[in-house]
C-alpha positions in Angstrom: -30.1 5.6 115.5 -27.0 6.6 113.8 -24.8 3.7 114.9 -27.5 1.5 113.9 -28.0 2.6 110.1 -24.6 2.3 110.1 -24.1 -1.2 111.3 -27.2 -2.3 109.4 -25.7 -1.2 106.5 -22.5 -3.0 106.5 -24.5 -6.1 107.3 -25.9 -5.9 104.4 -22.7 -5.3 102.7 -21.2 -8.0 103.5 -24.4 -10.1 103.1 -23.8 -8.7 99.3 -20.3 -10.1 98.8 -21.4 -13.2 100.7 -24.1 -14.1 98.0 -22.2 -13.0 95.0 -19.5 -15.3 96.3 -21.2 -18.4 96.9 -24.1 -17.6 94.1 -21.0 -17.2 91.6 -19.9 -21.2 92.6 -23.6 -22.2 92.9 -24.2 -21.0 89.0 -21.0 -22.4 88.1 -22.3 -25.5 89.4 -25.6 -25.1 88.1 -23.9 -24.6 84.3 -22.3 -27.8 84.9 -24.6 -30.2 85.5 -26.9 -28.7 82.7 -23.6 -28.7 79.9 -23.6 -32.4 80.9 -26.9 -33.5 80.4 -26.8 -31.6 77.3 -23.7 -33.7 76.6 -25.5 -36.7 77.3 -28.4 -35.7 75.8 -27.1 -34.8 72.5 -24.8 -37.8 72.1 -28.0 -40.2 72.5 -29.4 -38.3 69.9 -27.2 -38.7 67.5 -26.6 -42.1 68.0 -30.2 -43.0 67.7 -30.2 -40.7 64.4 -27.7 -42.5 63.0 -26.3 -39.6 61.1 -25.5 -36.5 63.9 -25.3 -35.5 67.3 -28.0 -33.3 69.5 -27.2 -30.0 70.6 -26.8 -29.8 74.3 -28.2 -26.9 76.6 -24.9 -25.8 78.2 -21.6 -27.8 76.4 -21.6 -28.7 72.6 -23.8 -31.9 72.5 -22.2 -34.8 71.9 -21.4 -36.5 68.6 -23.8 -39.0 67.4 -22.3 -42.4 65.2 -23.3 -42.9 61.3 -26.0 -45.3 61.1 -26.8 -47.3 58.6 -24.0 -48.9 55.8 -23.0 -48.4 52.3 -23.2 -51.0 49.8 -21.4 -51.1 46.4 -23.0 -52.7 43.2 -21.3 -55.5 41.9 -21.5 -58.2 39.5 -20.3 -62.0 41.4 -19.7 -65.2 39.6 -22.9 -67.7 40.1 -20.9 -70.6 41.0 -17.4 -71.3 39.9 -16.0 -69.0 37.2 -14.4 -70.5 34.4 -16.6 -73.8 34.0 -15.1 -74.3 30.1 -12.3 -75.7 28.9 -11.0 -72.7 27.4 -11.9 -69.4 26.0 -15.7 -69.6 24.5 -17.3 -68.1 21.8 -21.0 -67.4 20.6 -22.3 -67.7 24.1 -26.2 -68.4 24.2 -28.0 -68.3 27.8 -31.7 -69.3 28.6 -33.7 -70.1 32.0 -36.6 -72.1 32.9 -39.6 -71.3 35.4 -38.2 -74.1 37.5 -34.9 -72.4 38.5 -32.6 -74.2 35.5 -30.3 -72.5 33.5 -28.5 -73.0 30.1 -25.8 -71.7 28.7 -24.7 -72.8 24.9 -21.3 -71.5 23.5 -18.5 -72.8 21.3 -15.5 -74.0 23.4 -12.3 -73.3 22.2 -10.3 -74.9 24.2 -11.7 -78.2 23.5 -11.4 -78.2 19.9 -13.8 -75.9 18.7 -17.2 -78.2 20.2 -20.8 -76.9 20.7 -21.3 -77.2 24.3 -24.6 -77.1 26.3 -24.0 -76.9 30.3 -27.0 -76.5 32.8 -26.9 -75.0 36.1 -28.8 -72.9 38.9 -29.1 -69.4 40.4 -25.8 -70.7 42.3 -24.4 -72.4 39.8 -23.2 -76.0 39.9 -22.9 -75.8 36.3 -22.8 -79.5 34.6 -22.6 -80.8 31.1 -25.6 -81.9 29.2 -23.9 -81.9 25.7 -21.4 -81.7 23.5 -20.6 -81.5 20.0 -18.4 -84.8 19.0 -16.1 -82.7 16.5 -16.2 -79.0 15.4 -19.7 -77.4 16.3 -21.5 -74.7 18.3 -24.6 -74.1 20.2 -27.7 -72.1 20.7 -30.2 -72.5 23.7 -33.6 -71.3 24.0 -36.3 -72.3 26.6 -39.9 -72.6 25.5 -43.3 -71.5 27.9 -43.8 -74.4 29.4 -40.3 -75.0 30.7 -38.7 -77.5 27.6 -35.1 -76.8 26.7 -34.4 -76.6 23.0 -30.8 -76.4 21.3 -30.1 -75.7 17.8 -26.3 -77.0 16.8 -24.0 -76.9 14.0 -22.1 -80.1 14.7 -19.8 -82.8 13.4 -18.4 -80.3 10.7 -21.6 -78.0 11.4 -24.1 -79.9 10.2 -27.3 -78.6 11.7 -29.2 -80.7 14.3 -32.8 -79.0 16.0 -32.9 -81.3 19.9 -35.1 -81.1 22.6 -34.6 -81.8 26.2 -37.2 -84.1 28.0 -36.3 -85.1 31.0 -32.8 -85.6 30.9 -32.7 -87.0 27.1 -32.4 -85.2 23.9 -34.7 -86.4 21.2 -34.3 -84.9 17.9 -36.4 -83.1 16.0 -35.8 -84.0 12.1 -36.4 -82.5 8.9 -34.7 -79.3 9.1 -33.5 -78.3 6.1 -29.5 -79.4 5.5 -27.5 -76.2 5.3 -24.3 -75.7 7.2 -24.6 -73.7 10.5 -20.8 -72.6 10.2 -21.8 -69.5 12.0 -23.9 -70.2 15.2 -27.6 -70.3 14.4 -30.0 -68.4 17.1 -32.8 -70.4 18.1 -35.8 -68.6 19.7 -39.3 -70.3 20.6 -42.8 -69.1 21.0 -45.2 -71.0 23.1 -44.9 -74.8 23.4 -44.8 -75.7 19.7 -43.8 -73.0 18.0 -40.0 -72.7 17.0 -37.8 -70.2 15.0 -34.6 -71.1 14.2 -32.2 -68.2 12.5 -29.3 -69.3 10.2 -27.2 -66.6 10.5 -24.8 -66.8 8.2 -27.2 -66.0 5.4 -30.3 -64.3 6.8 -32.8 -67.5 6.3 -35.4 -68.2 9.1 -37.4 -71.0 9.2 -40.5 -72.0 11.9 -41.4 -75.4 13.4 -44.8 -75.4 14.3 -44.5 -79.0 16.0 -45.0 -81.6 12.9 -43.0 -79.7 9.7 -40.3 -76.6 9.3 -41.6 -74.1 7.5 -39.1 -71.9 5.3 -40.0 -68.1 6.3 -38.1 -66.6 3.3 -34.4 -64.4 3.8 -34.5 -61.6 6.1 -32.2 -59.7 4.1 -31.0 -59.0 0.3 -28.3 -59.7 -0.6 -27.2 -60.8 3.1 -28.0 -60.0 7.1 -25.5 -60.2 9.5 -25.2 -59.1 13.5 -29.3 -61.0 13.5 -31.2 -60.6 16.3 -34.3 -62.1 16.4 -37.7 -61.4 18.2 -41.3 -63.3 18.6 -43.6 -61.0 18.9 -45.8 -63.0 21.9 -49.7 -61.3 21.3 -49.4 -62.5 17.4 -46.5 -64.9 16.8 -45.0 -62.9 13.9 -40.9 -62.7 14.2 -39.0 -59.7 13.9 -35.5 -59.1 12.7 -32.8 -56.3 13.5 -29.9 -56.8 11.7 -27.3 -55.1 9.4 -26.8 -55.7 5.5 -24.0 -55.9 3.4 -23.3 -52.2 3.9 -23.1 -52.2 7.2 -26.7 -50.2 7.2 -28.9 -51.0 10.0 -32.7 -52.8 9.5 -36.0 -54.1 11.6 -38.4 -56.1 9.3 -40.7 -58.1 10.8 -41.8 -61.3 8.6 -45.2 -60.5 6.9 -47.5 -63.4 4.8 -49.1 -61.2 2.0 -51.6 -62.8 0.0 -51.2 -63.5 -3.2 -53.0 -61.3 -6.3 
């Protein structure tokens, strides 16, 4: 009985040390293959994510790719850039529901004309007037889709046109005062027109037959006008600065006389 406690024992002594060894390499094993498919696992999640990689069970999980992109706002050139002559001044810019667009400036590098081009959202800017001698130009675009065009032209003399399908016609009887400084046009439904003279604050309305004379926005003078239709009730309103430099809204007002 003695011998045989004894030689059961060490039996299961080196049983022991048996199992430890080859449980040690089994574990080690074990840790292995669940680092990698934490590995694996992580780095699919993070790619997927777009923005970081999963945590693995055993090894750090892999590293997952940014997703997505940046984007940086910008202003590009619709069409080609540089479509005057030379350097411009008083630049005027109106659209149409129709995809048009017009641009009115003085161009200085071809003597000082008024110059009306017309383009689209991607440009292919083209020439629909110009000024024969000294001049300048102010577009506006009315409700229903007509291009109007005040200019001082030919010495700036002032001439009120319309744009009908591919022709200017003139609209006559606007008073004969110089538009040395660019006048701003603005309209307000289909015939209903305000031209500003800015040079000395006047504003006058055509309401499709006659111009009527809507009085001086400022006294003495106006200058740096900008003018506004107010769309519910057709009465215009000015911001502008006087001959102090002091800044103003008025908004033009018919009182009735006593």
């Amino acid at each position: 009985m003695k011998k045989s406690n004894a030689f059961g024992m060490i039996l299961c002594i080196l049983l022991i040390l048996f199992i430890s060894s080859c449980g040690g390499d089994l574990l080690s094993t074990a840790g292995t293959g669940t680092s990698s498919t934490g590995g694996e696992t992580g780095g699919t999640t993070g790619t997927t994510g777009g923005s970081s990689g999963g945590s693995g069970t055993g090894d750090t999980g892999g590293s997952g790719s940014s997703g997505g992109g940046s984007t940086t706002p910008s202003w590009k050139d619709v069409g080609s850039p540089g479509f005057s002559t030379g350097e411009v001044e008083y630049v005027s810019f109106a659209g149409d529901p129709n995809g048009n667009l017009y641009v009115g400036y003085q161009d200085k590098g071809d003597n000082y004309k008024g110059v009306v081009k017309k383009g689209t959202f991607s440009g292919n800017w083209a020439e629909v007037y110009k000024t024969t001698d000294l001049g300048n130009a102010s577009v506006t675009v009315n409700d229903s889709g007509v291009l109007f065009a005040a200019f001082g032209e030919n010495n700036y003399q002032p001439s009120i046109k319309e744009y009908i399908s591919g022709n200017w016609e003139n609209i006559n009887g606007f008073p004969q005062e110089s538009f040395a400084y660019p006048p701003k046009i603005r309209t307000f439904r289909s015939n209903s027109l305000y031209v500003l003279q800015i040079m000395n604050g006047n504003v006058y309305k055509y309401t499709g037959s006659t111009w009527e004379y809507c009085n001086v926005i400022g006294s003495p003078t106006a200058g740096n006008v900008s003018l506004f239709v107010r769309e519910d009730t057709d009465i215009p309103y000015a911001a502008f600065s006087d001959s102090n430099r002091d800044g103003y809204v008025k908004k033009y007002v018919i009182e009735a006389v006593p």
